[in-house]
C-alpha positions as CSV (number, residue, x, y, z in Angstrom):
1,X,4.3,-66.1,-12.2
2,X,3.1,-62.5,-12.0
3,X,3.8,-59.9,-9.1
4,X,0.9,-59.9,-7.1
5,X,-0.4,-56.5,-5.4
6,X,-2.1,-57.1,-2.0
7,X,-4.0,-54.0,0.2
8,X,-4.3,-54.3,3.9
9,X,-7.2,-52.7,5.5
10,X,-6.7,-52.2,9.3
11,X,-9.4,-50.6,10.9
12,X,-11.5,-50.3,13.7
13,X,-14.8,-51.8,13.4
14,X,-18.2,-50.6,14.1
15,X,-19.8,-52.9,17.2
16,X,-22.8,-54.9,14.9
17,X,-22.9,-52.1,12.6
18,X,-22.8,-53.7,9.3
19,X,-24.1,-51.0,7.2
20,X,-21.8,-48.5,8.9
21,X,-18.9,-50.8,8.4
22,X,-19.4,-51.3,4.8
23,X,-20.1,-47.9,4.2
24,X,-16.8,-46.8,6.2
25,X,-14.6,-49.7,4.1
26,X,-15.9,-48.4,0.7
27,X,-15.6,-44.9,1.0
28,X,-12.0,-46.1,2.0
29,X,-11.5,-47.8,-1.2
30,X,-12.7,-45.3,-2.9
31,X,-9.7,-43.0,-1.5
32,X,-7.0,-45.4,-2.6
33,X,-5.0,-44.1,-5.5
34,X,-5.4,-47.6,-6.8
35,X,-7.0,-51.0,-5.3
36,X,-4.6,-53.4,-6.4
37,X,-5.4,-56.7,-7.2
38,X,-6.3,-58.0,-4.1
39,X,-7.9,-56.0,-1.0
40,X,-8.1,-57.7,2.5
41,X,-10.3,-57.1,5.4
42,X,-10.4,-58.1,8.7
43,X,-12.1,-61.0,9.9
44,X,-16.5,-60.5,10.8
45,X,-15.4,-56.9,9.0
46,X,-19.7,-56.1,9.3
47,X,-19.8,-56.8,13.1
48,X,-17.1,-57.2,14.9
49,X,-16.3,-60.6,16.9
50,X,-19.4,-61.1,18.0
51,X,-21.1,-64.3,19.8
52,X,-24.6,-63.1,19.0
53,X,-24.4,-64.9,15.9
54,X,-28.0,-65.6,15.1
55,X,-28.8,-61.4,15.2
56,X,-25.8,-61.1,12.9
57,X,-25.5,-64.1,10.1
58,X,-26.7,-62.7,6.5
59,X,-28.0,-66.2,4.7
60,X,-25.8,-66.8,1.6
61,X,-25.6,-64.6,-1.3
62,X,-26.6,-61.6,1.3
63,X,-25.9,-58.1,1.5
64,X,-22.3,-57.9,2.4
65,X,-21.7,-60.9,-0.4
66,X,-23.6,-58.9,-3.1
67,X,-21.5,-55.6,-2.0
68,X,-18.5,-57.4,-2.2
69,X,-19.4,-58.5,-5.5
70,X,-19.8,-55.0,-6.6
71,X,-16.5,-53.6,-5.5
72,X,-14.9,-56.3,-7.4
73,X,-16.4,-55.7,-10.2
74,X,-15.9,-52.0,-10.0
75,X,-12.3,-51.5,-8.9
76,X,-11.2,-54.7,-10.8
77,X,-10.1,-56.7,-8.0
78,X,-10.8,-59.2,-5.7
79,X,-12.0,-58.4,-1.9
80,X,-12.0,-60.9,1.4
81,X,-12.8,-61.1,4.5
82,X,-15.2,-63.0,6.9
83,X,-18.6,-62.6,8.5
84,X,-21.4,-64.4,9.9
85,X,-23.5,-66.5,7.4
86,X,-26.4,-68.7,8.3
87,X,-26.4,-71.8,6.0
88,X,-29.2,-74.6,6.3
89,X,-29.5,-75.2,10.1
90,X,-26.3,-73.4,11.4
91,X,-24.1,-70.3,11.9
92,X,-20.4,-70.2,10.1
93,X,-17.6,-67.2,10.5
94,X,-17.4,-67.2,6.7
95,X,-14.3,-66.2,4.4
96,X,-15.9,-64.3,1.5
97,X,-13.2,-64.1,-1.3
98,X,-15.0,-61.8,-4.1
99,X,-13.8,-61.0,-7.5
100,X,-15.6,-59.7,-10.8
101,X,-16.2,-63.7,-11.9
102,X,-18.4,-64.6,-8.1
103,X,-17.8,-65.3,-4.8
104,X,-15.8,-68.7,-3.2
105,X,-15.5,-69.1,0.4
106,X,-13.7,-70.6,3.1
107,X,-15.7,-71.7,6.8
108,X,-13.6,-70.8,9.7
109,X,-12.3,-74.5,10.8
110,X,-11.0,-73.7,14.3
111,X,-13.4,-72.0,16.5
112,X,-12.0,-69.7,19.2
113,X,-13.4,-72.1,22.2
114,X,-12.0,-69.3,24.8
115,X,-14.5,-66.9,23.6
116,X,-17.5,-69.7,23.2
117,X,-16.8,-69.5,19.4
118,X,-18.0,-73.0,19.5
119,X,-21.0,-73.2,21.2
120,X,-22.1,-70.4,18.6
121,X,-20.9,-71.3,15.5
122,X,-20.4,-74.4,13.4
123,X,-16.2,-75.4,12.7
124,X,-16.1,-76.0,8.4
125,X,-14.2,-79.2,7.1
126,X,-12.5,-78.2,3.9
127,X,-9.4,-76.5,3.0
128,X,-10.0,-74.2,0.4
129,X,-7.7,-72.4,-2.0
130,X,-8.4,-70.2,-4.7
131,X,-7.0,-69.2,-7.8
132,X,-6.2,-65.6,-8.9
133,X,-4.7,-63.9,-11.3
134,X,-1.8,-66.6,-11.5
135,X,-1.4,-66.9,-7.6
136,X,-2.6,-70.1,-5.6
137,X,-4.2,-68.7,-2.2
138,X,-5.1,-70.5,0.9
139,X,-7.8,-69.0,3.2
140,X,-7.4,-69.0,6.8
141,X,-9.6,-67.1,10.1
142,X,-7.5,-66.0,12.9
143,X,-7.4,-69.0,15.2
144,X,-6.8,-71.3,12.2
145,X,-3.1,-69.9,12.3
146,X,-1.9,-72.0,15.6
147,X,-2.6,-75.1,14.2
148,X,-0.1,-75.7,11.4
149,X,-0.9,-79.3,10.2
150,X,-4.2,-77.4,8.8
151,X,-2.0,-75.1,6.9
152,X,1.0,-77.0,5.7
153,X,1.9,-76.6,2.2
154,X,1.4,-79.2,0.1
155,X,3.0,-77.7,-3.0
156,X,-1.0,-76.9,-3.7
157,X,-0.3,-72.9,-2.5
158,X,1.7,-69.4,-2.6
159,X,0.2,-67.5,-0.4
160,X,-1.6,-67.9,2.7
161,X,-4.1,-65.1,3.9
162,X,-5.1,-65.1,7.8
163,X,-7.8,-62.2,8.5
164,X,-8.3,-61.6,12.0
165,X,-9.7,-60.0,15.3
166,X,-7.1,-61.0,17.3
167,X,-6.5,-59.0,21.1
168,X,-3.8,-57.3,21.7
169,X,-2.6,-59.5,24.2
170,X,-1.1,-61.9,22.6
171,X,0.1,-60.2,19.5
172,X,3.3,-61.3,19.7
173,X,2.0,-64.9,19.1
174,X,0.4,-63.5,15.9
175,X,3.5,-61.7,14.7
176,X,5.6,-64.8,15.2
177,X,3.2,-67.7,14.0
178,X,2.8,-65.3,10.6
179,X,6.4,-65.3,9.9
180,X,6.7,-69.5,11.3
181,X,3.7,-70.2,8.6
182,X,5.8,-68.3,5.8
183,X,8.8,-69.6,6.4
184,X,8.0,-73.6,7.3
185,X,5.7,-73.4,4.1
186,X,7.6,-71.4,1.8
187,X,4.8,-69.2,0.6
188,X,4.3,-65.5,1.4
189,X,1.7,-64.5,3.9
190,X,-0.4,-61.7,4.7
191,X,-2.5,-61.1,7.4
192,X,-4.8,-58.4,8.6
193,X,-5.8,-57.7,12.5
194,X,-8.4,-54.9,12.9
195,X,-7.5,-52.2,15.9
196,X,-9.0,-50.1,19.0
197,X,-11.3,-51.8,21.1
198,X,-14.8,-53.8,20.9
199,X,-18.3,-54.3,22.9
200,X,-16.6,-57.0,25.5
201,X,-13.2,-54.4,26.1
202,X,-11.1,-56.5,24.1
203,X,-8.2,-53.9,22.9
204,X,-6.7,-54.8,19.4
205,X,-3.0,-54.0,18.0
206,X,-3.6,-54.1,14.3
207,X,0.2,-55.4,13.6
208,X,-1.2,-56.6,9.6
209,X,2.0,-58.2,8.5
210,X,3.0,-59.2,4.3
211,X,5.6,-61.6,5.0
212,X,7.7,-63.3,2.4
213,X,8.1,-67.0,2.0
214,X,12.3,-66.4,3.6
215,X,10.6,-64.5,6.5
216,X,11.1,-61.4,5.5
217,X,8.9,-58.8,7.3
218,X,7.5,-56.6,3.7
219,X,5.1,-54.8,5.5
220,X,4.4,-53.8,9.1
221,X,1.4,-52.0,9.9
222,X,1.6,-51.9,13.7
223,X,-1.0,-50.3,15.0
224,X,-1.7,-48.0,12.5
225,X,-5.2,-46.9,11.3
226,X,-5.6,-47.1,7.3
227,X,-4.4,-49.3,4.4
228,X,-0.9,-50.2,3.8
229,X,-0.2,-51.7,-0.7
230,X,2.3,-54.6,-0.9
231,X,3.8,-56.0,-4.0
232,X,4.1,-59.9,-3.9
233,X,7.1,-60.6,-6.1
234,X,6.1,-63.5,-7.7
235,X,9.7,-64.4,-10.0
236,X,11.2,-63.9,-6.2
237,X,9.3,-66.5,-4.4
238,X,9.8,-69.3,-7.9
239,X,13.7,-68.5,-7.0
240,X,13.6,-68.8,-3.7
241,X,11.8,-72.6,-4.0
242,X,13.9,-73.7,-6.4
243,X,16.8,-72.6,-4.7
244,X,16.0,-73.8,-1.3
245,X,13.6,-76.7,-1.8
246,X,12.9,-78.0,1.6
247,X,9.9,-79.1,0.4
248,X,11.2,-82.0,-1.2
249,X,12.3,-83.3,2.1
250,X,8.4,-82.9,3.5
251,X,6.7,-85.3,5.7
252,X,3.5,-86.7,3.5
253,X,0.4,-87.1,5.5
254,X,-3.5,-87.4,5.3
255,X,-5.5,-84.8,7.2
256,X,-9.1,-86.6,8.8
């Protein structure tokens, strides 16, 4: 199993600005002395958490989707993070992951009912992992990271991404749920928070962690405007399973 090179992007985010946004985030990859293999956004990267999510869904295979596609295929890498798409009848906070072969996605599951999330958007039903260059990857959206069952490892991951708008009030849930999900799952886990403040005075903290499958903090962005590279050790987290296999000793269930 390869290493694994992971960018986190923590930034502020233009209030329903998605052109601005996306031009901001590519002129920002376009600075990095290399992209990696993996670049991760924040969660609704193009707007903001916004409720107004009629004005601000893109139908499928939009804008940001074709942009995405065209910074994967020119930096060699694969890109996520969620926005707003309108498919058929409703509205989902959608997990793009782009790379130079197309575009999978994830729909946010659990929808942020303290914010209305649910009146405005529809909750998706599948769990969705991904395969890239050798690594097994789970897709998660913000709220999806208090509710464990959802996430549990069924031997069927490695890593676990959470992208995120997620107030500063209650970052020390996020901080501590990140490492709880590495550690109870054994799979590294990286998560990216955007930072300053939106349209509703919600403040944000940033705090993007890389955590390894022991719980090891390997990055710590705090509040810290910019991008922050993390090598995934991939030989690292095959020892570490087969030397503490806890997994074996897993509760099987069925998820309705």
């Amino acid at each position: 199993m390869q290493d694994l090179s992971v960018t986190l992007m923590q930034r502020e985010l233009a209030w329903e600005q998605p052109a601005d946004n996306r031009r901001q985030i590519e002129a920002a990859i376009a600075g990095l002395d290399q992209a990696g293999d993996l670049i991760l956004l924040p969660e609704m990267f193009t707007t903001g958490f916004s409720m107004n999510a009629l004005a601000n869904a893109e139908p499928p295979g939009g804008d940001t989707e074709q942009w995405l596609g065209r910074l994967a295929r020119r930096h060699d890498c694969a890109l996520s993070g969620s926005i707003a798409v309108r498919d058929g009848e409703g509205v989902y906070n959608r997990m793009l992951f782009a790379t130079p072969r197309g575009v999978r996605y994830y729909d946010k599951r659990h929808l942020f009912r303290m914010a209305g999330e649910h009146k405005r958007y529809r909750a998706g039903r599948e769990r969705v992992i991904v395969s890239w260059r050798g690594w097994r990857i789970l897709l998660q959206v913000c709220y999806d990271l208090r509710f464990p069952v959802f996430s549990r490892n069924r031997n069927d991951y490695d890593l676990a991404l959470y992208v995120a708008n997620w107030p500063a009030p209650r970052r020390q849930h996020w901080r501590q749920l990140l490492v709880a999900r590495a550690i109870e799952n054994l799979a590294c886990v990286v998560g990216v928070n955007r930072i300053g403040s939106d349209a509703n005075g919600l403040e944000y903290s940033g705090d993007s962690l890389a955590v390894a499958a022991d719980g090891t903090l390997l990055k710590d962005m705090e509040n810290e405007n910019g991008t922050a590279r993390v090598v995934l050790d991939g030989a690292a987290l095959h020892a570490y399973r087969e030397s503490f296999p806890c997994q074996l000793d897993a509760d099987s269930f069925q998820l309705d």
